[in-house]
N, C-alpha and C positions, 0 to 999 in steps of 0.2 A: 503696320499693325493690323489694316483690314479691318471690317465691318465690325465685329467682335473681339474687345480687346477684353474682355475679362468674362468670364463665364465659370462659375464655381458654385459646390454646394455645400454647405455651414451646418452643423448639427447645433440644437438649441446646447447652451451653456459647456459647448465645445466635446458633448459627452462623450465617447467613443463603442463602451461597453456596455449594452442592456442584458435585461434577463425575459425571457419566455411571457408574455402575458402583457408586457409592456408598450407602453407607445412612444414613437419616434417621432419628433418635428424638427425644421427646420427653416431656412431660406435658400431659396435658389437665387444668384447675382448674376445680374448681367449688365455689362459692361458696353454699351457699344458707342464708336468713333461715327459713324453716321446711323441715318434712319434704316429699317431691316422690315422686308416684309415678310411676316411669316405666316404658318398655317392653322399652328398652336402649340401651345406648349406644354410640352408632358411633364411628368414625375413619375418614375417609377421604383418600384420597391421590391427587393425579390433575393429569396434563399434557397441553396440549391447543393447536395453532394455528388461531385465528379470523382471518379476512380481512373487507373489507366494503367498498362503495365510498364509502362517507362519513367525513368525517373525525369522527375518536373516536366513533364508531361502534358498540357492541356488539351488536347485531343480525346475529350472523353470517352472512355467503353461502354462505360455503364453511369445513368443519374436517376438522380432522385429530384423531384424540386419540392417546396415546403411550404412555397407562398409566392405570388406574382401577382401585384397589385398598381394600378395606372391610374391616375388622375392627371386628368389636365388643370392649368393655372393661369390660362391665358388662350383665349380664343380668335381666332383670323382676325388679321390688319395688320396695322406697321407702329413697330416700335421707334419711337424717336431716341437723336441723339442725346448720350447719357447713360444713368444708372438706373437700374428696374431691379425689384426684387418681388419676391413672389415665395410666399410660404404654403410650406407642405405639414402631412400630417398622417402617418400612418399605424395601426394598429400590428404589432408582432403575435402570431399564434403562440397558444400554450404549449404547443405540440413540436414548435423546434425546439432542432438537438444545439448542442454546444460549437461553438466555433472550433475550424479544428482545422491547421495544416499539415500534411507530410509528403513524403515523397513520390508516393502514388497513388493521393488524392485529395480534395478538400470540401473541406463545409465552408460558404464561402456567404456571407449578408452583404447589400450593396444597395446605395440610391443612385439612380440615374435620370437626368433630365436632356431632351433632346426639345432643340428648337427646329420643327418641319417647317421647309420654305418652299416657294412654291417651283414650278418644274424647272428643272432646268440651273435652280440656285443651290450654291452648297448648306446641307443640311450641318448642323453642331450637336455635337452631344458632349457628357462628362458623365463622373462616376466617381463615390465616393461609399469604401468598404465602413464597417460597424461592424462588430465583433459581440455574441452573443452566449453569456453563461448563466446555463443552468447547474445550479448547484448541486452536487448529490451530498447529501447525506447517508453519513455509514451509518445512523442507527436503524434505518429502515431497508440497509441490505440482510437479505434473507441469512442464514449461519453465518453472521457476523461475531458471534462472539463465542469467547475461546482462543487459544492456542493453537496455531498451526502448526502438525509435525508429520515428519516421515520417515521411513528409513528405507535404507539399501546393504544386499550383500550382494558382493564382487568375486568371484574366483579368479585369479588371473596368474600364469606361468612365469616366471622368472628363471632366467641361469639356464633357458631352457628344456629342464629336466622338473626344476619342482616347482611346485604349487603352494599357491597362499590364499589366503582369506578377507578379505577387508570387510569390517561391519561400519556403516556410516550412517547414524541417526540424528537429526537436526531440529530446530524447531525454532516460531517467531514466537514473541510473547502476547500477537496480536494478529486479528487478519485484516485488519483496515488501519491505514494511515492516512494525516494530511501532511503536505509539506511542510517542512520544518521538521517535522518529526521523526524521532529516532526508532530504527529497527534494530529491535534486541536478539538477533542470532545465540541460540546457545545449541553446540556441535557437539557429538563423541563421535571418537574414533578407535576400533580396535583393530589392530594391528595382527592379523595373527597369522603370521607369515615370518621367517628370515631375512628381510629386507625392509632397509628403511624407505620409507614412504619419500614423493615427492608434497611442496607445502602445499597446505589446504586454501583453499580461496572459497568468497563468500560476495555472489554478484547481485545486484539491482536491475535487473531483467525489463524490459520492457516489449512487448509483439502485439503488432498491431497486422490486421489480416483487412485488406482491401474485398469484399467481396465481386468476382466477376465472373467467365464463364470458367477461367481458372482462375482460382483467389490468390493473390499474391501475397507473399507474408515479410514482413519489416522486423527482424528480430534484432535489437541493439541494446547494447550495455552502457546503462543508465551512471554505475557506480561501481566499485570494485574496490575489496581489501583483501589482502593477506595474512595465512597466518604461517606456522612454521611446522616442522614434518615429524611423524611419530616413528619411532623408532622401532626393530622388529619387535616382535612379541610384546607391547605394550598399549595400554589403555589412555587417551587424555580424553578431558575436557577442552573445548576451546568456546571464548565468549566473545562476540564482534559486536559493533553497532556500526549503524548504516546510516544515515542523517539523508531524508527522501526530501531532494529538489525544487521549486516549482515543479509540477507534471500536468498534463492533462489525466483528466478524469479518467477512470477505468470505463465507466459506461459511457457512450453517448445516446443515452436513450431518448427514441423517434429516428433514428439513421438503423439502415438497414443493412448500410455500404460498409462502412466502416467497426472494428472493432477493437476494442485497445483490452488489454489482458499485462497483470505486472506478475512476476514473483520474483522470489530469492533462489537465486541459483547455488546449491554447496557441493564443492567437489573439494575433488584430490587431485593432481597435476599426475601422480604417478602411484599408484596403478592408474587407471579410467576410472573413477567412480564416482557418481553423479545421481544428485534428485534436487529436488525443484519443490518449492513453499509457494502456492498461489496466495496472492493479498490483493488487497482491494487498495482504489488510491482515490479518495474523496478531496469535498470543499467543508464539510460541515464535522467535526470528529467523534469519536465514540464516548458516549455520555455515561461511566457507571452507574449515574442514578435511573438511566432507563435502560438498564440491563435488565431481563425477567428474569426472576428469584427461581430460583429451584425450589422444585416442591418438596416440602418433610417428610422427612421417611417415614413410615408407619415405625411403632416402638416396637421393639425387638420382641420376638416372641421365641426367645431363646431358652430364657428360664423355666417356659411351658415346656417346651420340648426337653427339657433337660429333667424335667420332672415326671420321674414314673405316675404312672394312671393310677397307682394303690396308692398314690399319695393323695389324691383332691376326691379318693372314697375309700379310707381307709377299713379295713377289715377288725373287728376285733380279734378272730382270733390269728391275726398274723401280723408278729412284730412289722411295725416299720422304722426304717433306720433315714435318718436326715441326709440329702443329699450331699455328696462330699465335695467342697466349692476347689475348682479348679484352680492352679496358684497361675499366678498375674506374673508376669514378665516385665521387667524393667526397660526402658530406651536404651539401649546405646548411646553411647559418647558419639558425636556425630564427628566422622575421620575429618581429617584436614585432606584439604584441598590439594590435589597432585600440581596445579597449575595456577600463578596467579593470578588475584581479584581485581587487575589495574584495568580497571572496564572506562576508561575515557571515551567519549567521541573518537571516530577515526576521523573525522574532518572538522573543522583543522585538527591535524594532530596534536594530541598536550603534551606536553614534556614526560620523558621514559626516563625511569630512575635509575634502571635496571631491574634486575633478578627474572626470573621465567617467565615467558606470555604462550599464551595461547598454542595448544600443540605439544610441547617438549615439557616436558617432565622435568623438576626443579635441578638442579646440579647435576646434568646429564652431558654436558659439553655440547651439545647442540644450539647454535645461536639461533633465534630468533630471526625470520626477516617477517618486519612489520612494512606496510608499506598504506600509505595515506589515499584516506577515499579518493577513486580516480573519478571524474566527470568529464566527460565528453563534451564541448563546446555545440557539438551537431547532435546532443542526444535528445531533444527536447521538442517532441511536436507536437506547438503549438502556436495559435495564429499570432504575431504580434501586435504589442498592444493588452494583450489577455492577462490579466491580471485577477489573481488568486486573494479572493479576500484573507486575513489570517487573523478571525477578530474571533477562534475557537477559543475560552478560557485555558488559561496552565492547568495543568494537573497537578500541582501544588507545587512544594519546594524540593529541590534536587531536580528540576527540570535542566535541559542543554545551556550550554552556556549561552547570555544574553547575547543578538543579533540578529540580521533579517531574516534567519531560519530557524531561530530557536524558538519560536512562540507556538505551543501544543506540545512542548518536548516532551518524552515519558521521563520520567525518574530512572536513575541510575541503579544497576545492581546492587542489594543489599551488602552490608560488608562482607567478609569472608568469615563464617562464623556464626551469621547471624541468623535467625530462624524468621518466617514470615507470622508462625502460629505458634500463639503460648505453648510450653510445653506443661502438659499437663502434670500432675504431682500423685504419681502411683507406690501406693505405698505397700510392704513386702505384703504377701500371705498370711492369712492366719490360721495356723493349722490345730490351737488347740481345742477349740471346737469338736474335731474329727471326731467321728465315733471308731473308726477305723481302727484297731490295734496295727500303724504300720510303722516301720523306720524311723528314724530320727528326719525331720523336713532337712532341704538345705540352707544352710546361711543364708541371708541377705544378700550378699556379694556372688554365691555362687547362682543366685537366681539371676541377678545382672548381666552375668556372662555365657549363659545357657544360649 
């Protein structure tokens, strides 16, 4: 067994995960089969990010350190045989970043205690990691709120004589998420070409960029669904959701090495056509009630403008004739939907009834391939241990189905049919008023479908 049979170090109440600001204690145990003379005994405390361009790697190219901090616990003489323990106690800066592993680099927290012996005798050390999160909150990221959207056109040759068109517009219903949380993808696709498309797909992107003298870039797919292919000459909708993992945070801010970046990736398998939805992926989630209002618009100053200058200084001797009020236009009947409203989670998949999803046009003989959010067992860097609090309130009812990722879930797509904003109640023209000697007005009905 030798001089030191136990030598370890204990975090008070077993903790493992602090946050920025905090302080860490413990005991250091030692154990030893006879008496030990030593020179004194340290504690140290220290945070640090290493980069490097090979995978698992620890030969660093480039570091950062964050804090390194030494006290001793025990000063020159000789330890007798037995148990000693010796408590520590140190302060964490506000100014570390988040713990953080991947493949070409880490944010790495650690206590270490060494027993110096004097010349000639074997020196002991140990070492015990702590994992540290700082939480972001999305309501204090900068254009957080809103809709993320983009779009793309594609020209690409076919049959190799003709040419087609692909228009591909996409959007999230959010730019920040927390785990758990569902990404509401909503796709059109125009077709405007003689050939049918290969199926659309809709990814959960993640790249993280090492910086060095050349930055190395980690681009991996977090999640992945499918939808199915549009046919020539034709327009769909397609509506996905994306249910986002544990992740590490988008930022780690105070790290200069490290950078993590998420979006949604929407393409098409065939032609090439491809754009990308930056989002953000927090711990704390997006509060409507601290969303800033948008400002009132001034009131319309329509009616001024519409009203001649001889009217608000009339002449006597020149007739004036009342202004003729423009007739009012009815809503539309709002079309029915090309492609069905069966907006489930992709993960787990729910039970499919049938009839058209996403992509293919109702009764076109085009099957569907759906296919179930994919995750990657190695998608996820993050240190272990690190644990994602998820104590964000629901956003009310129609939230994801209950489970260890459904807490923050958004709410589900509206029915198909259904409108988000009363429709207001416009009622026909009234043209007898006019002074105008003209034509008979149109019906009621023909103002509807003008």
């Amino acid at each position: 067994m030798g001089k030191v049979q136990e030598f370890e170090i204990t975090f008070d109440k077993k903790k493992e995960v602090y946050t920025p600001g905090e302080s860490i204690s413990g005991t250091v145990t030692i154990k030893l089969g006879q008496t030990l003379q030593c020179k004194a005994i340290k504690v140290n405390c220290n945070g640090f990010c290493g980069v490097t361009s090979k995978v698992n790697d620890m030969a660093w190219m480039a570091e950062e350190q964050y804090f390194n901090s030494t006290v001793p616990v025990a000063d020159k003489g000789t330890l007798k045989q037995g148990e000693h323990t010796f408590p520590f106690k140190f302060l964490i800066p506000d100014s570390a970043p988040t713990s953080f592993e991947g493949n070409y680099g880490r944010i790495i927290y650690r206590v270490r205690a060494f027993i110096d012996t004097p010349r000639f005798a074997k020196d002991y050390n140990t070492e015990k990691a702590f994992y540290l999160l700082r939480l972001l909150n999305l309501n204090e990221v900068p254009d957080i709120w809103g809709a993320c959207s983009s779009a793309v056109t594609q020209q690409f040759t076919y049959m190799l004589m003709k040419t087609g068109t692909a228009v591909l517009k996409a959007q999230t219903d959010k730019k920040g998420y927390t785990p758990g949380q569902v990404i509401q993808v909503m796709t059109n696709i125009h077709n405007q070409s003689g050939k049918t498309t290969g199926n659309m797909a809709a990814s959960l992107m993640q790249r993280v960029t090492f910086e060095m003298k050349r930055p190395t870039h980690d681009v991996r797919t977090i999640a992945e669904v499918e939808g199915g292919v549009v046919k020539a000459g034709k327009e769909v909708e397609w509506k996905e959701q994306i249910i986002v993992p544990p992740l590490p945070q988008s930022s780690l801010v105070g790290c200069e090495l490290i950078k993590i970046e998420y979006y949604v990736k929407v393409s098409l398998k065939s032609p090439d056509v491809m754009l990308t939805l930056p989002i953000h992926i927090g711990n704390i989630s997006l509060d409507k009630k601290l969303q800033p209002s948008k400002k009132a618009a001034p009131p319309s100053s329509a009616a001024a403008e519409d009203t001649p200058a001889s009217a608000s200084a009339p002449d006597a001797s020149t007739p004036t004739l009342p202004p003729r009020p423009g007739p009012k236009v009815a809503p539309r009947p709002t079309p029915r939907s090309r492609v069905s409203s069966h907006n489930s989670p992709s993960a787990p998949p729910a039970e499919y009834h049938g009839g058209a999803e996403g992509g293919t046009p109702m009764n076109d003989g085009f099957p569907n391939k759906r296919q179930s959010q994919l995750v990657s067992p190695n998608a996820f860097s993050y240190a272990p241990g690190l644990f994602f609090p998820q104590n964000q309130p629901h956003n009310g009812p129609g939230a994801a189905p209950s489970g260890p990722m459904s807490t923050g879930a958004t709410a589900p797509y509206p029915p198909e049919g259904a409108s988000s904003m009363p429709m207001p109640l416009i009622l026909p023209p009234d043209y007898g008023t006019s002074a105008y000697p003209q034509e008979a007005p149109p019906s009621y009905d023909e103002s509807c479908n003008t």
